[in-house]
PDBQT receptor file of N, H, CA, C and O in Angstrom, charges set to zero:
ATOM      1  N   UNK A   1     -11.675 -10.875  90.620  1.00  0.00    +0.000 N 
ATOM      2  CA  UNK A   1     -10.625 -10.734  89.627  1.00  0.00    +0.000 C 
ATOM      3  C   UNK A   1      -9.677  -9.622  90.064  1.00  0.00    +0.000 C 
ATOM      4  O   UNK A   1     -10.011  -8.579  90.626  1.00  0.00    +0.000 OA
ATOM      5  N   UNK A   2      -8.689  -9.923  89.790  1.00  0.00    +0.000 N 
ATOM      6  H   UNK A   2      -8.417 -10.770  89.334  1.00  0.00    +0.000 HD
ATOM      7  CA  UNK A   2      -7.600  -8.719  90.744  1.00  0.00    +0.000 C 
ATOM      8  C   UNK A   2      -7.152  -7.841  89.408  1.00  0.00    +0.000 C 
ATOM      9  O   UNK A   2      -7.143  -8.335  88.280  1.00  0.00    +0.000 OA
ATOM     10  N   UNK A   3      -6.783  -6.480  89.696  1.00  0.00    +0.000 N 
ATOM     11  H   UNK A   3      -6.790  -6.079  90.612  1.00  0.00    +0.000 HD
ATOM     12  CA  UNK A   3      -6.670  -5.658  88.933  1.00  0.00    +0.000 C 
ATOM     13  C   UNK A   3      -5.187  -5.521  88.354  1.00  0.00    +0.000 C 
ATOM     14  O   UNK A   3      -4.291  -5.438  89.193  1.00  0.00    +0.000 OA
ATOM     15  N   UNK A   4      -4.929  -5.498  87.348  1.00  0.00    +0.000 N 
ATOM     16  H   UNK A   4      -5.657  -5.566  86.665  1.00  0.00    +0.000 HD
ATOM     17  CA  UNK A   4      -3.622  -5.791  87.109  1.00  0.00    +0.000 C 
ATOM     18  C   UNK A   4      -2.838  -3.811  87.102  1.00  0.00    +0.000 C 
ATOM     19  O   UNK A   4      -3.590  -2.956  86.635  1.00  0.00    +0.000 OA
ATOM     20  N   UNK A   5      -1.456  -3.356  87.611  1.00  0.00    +0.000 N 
ATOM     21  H   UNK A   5      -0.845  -4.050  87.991  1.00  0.00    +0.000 HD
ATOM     22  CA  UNK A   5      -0.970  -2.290  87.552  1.00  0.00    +0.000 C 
ATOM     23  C   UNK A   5      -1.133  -2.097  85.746  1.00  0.00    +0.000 C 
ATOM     24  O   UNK A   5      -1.229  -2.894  84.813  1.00  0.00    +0.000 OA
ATOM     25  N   UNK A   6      -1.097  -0.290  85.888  1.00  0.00    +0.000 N 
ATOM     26  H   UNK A   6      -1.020   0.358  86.646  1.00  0.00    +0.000 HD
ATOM     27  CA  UNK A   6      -0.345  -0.015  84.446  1.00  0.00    +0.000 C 
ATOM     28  C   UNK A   6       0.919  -0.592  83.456  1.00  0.00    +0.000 C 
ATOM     29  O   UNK A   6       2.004  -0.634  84.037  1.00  0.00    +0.000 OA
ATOM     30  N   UNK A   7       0.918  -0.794  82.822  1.00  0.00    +0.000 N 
ATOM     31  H   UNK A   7       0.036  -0.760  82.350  1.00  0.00    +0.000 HD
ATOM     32  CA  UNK A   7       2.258  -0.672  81.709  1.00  0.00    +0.000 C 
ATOM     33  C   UNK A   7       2.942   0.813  82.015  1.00  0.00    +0.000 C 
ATOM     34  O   UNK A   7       4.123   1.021  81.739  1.00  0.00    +0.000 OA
ATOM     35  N   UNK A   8       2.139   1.762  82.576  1.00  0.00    +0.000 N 
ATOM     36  H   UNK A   8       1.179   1.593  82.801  1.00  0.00    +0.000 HD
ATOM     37  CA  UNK A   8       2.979   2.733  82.389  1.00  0.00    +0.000 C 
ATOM     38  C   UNK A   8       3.652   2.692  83.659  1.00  0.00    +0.000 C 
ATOM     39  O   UNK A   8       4.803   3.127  83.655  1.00  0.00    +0.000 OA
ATOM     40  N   UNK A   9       2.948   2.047  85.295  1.00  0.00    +0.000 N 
ATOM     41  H   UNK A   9       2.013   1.694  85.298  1.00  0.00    +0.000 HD
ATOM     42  CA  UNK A   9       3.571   1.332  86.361  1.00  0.00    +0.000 C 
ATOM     43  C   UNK A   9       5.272   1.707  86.140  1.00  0.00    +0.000 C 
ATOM     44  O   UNK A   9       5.992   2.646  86.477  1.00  0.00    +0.000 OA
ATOM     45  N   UNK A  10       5.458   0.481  85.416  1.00  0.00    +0.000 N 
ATOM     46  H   UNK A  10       4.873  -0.282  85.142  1.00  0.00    +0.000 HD
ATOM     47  CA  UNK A  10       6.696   0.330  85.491  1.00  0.00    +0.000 C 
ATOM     48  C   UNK A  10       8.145   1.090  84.932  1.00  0.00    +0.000 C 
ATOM     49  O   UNK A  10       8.167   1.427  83.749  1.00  0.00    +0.000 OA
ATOM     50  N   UNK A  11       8.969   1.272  85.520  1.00  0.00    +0.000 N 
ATOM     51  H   UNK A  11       8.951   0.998  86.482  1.00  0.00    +0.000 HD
ATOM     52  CA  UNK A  11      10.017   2.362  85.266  1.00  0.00    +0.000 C 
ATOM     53  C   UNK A  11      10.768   1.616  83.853  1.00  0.00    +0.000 C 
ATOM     54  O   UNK A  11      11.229   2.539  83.181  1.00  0.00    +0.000 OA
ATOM     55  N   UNK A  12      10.978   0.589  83.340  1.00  0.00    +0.000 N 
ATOM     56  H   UNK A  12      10.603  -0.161  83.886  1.00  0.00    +0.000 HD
ATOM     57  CA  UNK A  12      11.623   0.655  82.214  1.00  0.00    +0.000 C 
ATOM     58  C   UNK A  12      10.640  -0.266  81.386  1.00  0.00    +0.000 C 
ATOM     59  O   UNK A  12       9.877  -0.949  82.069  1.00  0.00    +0.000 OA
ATOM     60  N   UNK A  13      10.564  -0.366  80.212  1.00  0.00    +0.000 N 
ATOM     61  H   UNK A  13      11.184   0.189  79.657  1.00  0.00    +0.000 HD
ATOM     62  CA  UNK A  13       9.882  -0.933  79.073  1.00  0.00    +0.000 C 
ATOM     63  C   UNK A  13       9.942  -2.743  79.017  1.00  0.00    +0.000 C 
ATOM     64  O   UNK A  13       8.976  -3.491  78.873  1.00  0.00    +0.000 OA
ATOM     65  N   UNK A  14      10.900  -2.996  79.127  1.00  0.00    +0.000 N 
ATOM     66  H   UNK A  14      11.685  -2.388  79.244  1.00  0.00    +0.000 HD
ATOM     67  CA  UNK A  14      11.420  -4.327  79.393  1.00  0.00    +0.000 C 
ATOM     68  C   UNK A  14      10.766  -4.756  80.420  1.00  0.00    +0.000 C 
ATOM     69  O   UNK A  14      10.118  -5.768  80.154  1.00  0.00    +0.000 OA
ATOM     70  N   UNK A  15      10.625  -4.211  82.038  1.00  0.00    +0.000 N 
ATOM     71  H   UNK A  15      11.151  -3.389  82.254  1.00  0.00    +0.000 HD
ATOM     72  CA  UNK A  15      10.189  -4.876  83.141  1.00  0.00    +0.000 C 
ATOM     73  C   UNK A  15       8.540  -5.056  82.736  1.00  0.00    +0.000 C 
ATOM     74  O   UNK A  15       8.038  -6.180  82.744  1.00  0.00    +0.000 OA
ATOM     75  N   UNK A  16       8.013  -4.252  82.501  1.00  0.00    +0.000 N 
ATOM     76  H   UNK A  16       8.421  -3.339  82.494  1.00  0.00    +0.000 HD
ATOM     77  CA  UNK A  16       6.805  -4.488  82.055  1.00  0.00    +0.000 C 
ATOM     78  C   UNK A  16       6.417  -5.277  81.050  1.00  0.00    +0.000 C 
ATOM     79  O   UNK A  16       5.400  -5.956  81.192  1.00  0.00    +0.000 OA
ATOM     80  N   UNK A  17       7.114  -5.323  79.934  1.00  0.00    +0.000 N 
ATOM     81  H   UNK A  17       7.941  -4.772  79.818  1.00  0.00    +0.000 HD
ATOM     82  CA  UNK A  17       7.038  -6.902  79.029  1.00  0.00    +0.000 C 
ATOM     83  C   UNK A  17       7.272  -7.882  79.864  1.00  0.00    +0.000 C 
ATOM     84  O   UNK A  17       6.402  -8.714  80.119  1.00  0.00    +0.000 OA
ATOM     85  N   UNK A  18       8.550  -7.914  80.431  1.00  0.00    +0.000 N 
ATOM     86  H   UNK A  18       9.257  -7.238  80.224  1.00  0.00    +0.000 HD
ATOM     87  CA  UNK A  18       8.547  -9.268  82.051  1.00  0.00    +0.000 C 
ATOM     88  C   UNK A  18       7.301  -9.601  82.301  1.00  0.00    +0.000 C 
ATOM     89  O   UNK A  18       6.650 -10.582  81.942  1.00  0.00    +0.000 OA
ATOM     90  N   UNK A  19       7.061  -8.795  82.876  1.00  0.00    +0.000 N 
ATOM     91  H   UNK A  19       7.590  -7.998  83.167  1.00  0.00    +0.000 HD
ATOM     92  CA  UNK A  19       5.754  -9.054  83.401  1.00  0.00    +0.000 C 
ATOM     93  C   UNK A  19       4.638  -9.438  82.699  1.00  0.00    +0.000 C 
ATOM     94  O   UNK A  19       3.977 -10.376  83.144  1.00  0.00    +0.000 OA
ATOM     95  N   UNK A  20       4.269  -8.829  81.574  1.00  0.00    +0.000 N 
ATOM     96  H   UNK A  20       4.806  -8.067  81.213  1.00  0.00    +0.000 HD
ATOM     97  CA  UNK A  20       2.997  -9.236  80.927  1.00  0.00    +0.000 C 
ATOM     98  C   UNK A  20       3.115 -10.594  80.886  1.00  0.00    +0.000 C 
ATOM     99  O   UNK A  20       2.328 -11.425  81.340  1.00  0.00    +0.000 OA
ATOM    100  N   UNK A  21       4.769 -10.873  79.970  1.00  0.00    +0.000 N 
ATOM    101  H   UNK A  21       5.408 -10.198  79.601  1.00  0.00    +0.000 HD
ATOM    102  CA  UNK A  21       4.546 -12.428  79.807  1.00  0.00    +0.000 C 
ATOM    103  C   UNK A  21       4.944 -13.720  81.109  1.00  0.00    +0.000 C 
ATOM    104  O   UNK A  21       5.034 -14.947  81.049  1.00  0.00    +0.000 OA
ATOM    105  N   UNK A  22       5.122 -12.630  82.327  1.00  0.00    +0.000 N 
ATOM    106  H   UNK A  22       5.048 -11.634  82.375  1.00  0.00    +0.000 HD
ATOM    107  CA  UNK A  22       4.878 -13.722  83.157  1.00  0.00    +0.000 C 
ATOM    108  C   UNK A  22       3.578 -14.155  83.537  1.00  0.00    +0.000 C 
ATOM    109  O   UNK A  22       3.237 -15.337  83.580  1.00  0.00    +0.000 OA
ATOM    110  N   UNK A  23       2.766 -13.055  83.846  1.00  0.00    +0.000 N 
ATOM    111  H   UNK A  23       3.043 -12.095  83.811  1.00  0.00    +0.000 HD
ATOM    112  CA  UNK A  23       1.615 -12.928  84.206  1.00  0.00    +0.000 C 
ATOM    113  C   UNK A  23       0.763 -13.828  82.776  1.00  0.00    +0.000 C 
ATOM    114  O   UNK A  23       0.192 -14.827  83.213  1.00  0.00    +0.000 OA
ATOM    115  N   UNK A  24       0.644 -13.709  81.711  1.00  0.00    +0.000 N 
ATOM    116  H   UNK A  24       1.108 -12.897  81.356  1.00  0.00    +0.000 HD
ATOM    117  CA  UNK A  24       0.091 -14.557  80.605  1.00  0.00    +0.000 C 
ATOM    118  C   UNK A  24       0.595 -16.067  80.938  1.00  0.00    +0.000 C 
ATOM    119  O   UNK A  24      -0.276 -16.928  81.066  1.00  0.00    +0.000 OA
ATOM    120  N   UNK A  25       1.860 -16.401  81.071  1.00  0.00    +0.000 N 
ATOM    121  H   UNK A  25       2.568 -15.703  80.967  1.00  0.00    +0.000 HD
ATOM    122  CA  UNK A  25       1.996 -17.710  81.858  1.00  0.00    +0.000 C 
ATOM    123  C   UNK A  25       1.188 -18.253  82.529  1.00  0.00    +0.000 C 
ATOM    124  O   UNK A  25       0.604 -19.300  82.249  1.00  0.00    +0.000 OA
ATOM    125  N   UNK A  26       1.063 -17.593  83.503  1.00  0.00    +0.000 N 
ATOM    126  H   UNK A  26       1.538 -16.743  83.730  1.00  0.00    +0.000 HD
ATOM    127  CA  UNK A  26       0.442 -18.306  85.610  1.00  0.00    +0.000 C 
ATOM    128  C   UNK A  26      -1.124 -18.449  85.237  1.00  0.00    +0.000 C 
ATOM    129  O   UNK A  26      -1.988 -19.177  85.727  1.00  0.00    +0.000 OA
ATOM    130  N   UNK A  27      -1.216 -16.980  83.629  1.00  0.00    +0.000 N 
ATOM    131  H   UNK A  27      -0.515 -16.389  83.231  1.00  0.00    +0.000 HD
ATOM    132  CA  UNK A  27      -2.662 -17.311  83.971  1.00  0.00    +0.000 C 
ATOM    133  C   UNK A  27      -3.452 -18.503  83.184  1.00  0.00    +0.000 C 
ATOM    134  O   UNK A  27      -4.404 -19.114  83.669  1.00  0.00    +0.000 OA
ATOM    135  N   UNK A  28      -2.937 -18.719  81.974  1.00  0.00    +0.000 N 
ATOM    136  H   UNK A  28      -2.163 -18.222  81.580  1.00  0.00    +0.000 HD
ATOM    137  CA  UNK A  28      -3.156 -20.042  80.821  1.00  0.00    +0.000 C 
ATOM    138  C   UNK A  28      -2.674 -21.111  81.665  1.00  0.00    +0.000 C 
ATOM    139  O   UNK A  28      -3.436 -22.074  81.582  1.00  0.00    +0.000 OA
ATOM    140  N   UNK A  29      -1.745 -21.304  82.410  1.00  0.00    +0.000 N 
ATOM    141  H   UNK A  29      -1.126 -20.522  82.478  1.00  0.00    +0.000 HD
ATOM    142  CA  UNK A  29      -1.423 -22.091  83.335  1.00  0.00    +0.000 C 
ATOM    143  C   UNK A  29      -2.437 -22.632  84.196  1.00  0.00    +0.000 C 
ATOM    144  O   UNK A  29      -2.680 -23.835  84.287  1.00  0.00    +0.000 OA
ATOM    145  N   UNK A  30      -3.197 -21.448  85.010  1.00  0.00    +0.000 N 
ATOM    146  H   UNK A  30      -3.000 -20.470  84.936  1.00  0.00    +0.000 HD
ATOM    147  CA  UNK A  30      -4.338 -21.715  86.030  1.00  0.00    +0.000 C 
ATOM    148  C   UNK A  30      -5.477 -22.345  85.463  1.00  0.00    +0.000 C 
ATOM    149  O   UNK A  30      -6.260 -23.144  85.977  1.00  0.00    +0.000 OA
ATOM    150  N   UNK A  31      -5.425 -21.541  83.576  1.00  0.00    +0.000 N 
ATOM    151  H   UNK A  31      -4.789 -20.892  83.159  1.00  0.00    +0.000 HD
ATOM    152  CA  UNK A  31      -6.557 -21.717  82.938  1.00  0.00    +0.000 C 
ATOM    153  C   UNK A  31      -7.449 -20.664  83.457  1.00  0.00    +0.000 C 
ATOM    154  O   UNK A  31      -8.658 -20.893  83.437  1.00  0.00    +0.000 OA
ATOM    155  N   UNK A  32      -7.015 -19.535  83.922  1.00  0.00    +0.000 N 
ATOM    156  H   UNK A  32      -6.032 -19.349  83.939  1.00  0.00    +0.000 HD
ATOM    157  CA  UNK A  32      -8.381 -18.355  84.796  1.00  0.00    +0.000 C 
ATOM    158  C   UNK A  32      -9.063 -17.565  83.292  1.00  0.00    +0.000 C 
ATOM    159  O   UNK A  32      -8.411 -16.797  82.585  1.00  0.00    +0.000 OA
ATOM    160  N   UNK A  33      -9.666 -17.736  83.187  1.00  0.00    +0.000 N 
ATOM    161  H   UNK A  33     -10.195 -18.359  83.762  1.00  0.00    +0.000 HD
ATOM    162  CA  UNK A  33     -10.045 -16.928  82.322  1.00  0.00    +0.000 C 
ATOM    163  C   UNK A  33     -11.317 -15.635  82.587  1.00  0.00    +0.000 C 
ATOM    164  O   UNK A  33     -12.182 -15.101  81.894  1.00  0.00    +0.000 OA
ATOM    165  N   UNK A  34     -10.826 -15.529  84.019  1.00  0.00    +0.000 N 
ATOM    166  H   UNK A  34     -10.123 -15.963  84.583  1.00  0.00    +0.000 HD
ATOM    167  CA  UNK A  34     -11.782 -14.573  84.286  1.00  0.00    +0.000 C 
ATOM    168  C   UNK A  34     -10.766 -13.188  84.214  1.00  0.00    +0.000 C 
ATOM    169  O   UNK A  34     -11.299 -12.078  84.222  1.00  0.00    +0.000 OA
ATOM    170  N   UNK A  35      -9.556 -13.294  84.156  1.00  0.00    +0.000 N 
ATOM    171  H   UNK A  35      -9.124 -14.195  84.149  1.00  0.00    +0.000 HD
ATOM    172  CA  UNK A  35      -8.593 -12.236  83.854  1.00  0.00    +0.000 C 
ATOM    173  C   UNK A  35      -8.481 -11.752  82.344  1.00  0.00    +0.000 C 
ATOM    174  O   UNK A  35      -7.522 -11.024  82.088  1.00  0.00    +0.000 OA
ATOM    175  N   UNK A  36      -9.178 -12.012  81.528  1.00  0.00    +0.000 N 
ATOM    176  H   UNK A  36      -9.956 -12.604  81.736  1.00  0.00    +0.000 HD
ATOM    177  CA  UNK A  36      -8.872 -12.208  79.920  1.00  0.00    +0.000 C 
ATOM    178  C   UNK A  36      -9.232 -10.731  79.997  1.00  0.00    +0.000 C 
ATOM    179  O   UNK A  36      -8.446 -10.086  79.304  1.00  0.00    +0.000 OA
ATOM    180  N   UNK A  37      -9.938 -10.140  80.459  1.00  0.00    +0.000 N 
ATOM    181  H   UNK A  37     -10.577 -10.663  81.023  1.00  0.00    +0.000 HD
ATOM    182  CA  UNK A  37     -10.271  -8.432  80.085  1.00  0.00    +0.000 C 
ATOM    183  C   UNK A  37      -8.691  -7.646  81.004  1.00  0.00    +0.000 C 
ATOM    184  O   UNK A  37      -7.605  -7.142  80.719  1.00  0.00    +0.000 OA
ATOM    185  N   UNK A  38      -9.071  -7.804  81.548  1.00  0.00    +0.000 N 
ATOM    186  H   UNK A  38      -9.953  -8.214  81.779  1.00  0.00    +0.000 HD
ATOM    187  CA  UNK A  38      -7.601  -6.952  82.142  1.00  0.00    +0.000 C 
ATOM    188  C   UNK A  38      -5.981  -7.465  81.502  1.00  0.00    +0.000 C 
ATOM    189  O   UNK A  38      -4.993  -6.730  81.516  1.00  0.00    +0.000 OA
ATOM    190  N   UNK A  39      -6.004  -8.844  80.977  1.00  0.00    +0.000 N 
ATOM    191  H   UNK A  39      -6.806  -9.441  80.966  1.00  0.00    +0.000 HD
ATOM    192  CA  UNK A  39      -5.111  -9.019  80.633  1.00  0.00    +0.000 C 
ATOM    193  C   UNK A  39      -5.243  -8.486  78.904  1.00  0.00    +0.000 C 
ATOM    194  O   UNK A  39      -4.369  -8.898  78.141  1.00  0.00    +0.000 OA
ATOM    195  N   UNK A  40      -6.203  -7.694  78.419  1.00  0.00    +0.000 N 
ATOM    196  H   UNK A  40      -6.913  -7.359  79.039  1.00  0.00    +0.000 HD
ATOM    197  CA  UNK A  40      -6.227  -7.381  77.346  1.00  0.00    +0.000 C 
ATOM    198  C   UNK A  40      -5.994  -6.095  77.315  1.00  0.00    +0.000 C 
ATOM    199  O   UNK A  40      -5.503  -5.337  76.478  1.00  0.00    +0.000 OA
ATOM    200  N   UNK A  41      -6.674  -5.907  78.958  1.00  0.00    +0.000 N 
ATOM    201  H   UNK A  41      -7.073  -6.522  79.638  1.00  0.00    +0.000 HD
ATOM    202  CA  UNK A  41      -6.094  -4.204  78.732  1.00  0.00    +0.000 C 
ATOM    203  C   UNK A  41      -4.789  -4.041  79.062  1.00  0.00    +0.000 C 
ATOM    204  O   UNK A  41      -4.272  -3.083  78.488  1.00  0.00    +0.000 OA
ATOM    205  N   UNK A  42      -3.979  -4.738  79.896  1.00  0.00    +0.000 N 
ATOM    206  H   UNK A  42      -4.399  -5.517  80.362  1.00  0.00    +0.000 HD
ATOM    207  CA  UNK A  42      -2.532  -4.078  79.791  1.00  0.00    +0.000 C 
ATOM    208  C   UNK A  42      -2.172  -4.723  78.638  1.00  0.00    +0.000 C 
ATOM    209  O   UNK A  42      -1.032  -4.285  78.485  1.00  0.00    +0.000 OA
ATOM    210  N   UNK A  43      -2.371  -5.454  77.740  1.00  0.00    +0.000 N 
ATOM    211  H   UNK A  43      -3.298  -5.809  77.864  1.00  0.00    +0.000 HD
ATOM    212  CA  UNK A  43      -1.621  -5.678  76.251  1.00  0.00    +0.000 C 
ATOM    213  C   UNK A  43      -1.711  -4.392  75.849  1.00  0.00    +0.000 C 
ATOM    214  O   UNK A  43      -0.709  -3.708  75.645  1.00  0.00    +0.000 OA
ATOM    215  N   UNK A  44      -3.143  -3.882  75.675  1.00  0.00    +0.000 N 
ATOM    216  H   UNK A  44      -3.958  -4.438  75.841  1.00  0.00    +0.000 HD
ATOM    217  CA  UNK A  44      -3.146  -2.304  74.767  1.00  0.00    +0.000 C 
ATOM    218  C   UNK A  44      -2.260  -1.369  75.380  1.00  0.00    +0.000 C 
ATOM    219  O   UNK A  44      -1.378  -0.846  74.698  1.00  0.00    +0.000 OA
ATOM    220  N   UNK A  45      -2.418  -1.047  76.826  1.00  0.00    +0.000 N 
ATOM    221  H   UNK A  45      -3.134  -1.472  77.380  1.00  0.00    +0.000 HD
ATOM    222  CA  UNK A  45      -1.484  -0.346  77.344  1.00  0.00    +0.000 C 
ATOM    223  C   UNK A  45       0.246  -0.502  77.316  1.00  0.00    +0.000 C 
ATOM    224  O   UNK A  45       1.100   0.350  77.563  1.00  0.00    +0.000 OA
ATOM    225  N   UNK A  46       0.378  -1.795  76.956  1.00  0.00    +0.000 N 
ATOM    226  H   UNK A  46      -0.316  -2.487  76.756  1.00  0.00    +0.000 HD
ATOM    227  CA  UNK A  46       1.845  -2.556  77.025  1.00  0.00    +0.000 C 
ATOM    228  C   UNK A  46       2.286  -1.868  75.087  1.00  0.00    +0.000 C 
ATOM    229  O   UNK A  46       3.383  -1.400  74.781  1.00  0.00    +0.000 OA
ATOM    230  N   UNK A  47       1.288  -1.994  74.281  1.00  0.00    +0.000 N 
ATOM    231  H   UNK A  47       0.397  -2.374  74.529  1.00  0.00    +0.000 HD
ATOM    232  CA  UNK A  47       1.577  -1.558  72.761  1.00  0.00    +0.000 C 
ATOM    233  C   UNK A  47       1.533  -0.140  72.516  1.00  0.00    +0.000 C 
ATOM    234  O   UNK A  47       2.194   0.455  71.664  1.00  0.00    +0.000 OA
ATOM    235  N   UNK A  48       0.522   0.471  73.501  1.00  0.00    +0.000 N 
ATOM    236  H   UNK A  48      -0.015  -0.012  74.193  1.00  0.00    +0.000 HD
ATOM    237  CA  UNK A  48       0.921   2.002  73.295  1.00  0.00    +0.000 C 
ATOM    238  C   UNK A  48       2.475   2.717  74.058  1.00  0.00    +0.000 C 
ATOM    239  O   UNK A  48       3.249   3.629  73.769  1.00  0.00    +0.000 OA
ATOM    240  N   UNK A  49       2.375   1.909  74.928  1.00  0.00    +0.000 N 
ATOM    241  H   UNK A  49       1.746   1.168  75.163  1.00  0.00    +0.000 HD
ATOM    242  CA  UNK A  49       4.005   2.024  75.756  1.00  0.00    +0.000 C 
ATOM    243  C   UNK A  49       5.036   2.015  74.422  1.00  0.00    +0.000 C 
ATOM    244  O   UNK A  49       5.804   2.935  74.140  1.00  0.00    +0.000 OA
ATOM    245  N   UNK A  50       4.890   0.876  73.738  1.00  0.00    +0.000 N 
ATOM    246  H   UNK A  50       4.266   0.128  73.967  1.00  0.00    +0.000 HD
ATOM    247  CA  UNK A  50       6.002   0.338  73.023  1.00  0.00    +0.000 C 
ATOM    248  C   UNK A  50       5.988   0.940  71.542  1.00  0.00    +0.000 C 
ATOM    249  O   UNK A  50       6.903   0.753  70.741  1.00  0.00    +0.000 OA
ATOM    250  N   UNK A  51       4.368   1.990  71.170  1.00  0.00    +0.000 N 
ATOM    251  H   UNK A  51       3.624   2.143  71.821  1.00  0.00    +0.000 HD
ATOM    252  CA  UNK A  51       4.677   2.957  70.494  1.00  0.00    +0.000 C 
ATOM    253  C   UNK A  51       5.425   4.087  70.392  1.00  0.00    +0.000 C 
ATOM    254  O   UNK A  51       6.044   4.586  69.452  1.00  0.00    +0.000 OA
ATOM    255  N   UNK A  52       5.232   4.451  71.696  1.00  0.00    +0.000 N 
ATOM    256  H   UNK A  52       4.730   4.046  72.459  1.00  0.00    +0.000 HD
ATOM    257  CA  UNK A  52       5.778   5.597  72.605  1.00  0.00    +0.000 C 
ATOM    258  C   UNK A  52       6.882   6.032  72.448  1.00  0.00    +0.000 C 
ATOM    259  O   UNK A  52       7.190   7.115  71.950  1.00  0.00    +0.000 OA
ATOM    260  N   UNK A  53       8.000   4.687  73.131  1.00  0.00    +0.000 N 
ATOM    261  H   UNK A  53       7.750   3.808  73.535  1.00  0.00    +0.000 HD
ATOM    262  CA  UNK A  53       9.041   4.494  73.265  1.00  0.00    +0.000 C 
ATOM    263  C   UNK A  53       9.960   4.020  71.783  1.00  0.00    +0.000 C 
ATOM    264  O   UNK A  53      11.051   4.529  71.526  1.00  0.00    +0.000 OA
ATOM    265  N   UNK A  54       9.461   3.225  71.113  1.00  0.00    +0.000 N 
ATOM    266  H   UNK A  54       8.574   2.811  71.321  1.00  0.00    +0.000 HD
ATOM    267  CA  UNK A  54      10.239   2.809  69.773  1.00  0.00    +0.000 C 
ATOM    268  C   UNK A  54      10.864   3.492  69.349  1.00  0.00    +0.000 C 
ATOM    269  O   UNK A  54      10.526   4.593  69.784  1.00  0.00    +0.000 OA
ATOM    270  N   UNK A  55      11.807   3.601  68.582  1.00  0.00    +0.000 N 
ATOM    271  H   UNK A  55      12.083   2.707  68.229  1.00  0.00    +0.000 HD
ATOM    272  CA  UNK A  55      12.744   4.555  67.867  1.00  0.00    +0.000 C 
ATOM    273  C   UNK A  55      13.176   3.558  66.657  1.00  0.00    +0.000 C 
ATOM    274  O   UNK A  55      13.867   2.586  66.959  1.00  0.00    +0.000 OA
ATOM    275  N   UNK A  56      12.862   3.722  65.529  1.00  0.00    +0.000 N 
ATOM    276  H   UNK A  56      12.301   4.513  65.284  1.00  0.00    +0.000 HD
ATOM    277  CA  UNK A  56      13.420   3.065  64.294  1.00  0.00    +0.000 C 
ATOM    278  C   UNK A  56      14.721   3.497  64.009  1.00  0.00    +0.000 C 
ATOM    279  O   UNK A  56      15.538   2.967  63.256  1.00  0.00    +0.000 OA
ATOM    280  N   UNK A  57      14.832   4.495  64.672  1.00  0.00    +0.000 N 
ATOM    281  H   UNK A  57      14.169   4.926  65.283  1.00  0.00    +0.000 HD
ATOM    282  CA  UNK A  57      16.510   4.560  63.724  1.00  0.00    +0.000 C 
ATOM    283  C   UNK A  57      17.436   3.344  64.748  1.00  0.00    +0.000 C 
ATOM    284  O   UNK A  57      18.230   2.605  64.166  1.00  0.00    +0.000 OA
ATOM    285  N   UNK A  58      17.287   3.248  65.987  1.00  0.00    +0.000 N 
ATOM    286  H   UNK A  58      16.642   3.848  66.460  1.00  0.00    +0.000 HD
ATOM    287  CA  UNK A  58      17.772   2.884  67.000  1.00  0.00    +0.000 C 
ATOM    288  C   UNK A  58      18.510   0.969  66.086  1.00  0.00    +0.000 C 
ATOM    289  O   UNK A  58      19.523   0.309  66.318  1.00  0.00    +0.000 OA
ATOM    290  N   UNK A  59      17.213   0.743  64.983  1.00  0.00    +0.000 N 
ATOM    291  H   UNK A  59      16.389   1.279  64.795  1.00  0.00    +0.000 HD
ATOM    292  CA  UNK A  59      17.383  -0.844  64.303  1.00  0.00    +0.000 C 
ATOM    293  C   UNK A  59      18.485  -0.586  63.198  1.00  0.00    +0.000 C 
ATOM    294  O   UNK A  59      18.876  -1.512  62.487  1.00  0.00    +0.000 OA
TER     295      UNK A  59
């Protein structure tokens, strides 16, 4: 099972959502479900990112 980079990896917030949901694609696609733990951990890491970063006044 290959290790997926951080959420924090990536230099802007957006590229790393890219990614999650490309990577969630290729993999329901393959049907691998031997990635389901790592792809759970960069979700958590992808939501604490997007705690991080949020700004409500910004809406």
């Amino acid at each position: 099972m290959p290790k997926l980079p951080s959420a924090y990896d990536f230099k802007t917030l957006p590229e790393a959502i890219w990614f999650y949901a490309r990577t969630v694609a290729e993999v329901m696609k393959a049907r691998d479900r031997s990635m389901h733990d790592e792809l759970m951990r960069f979700k958590k890491e992808l939501h604490e990112r997007i705690d991080r970063e949020y700004d409500p006044a910004a809406l």
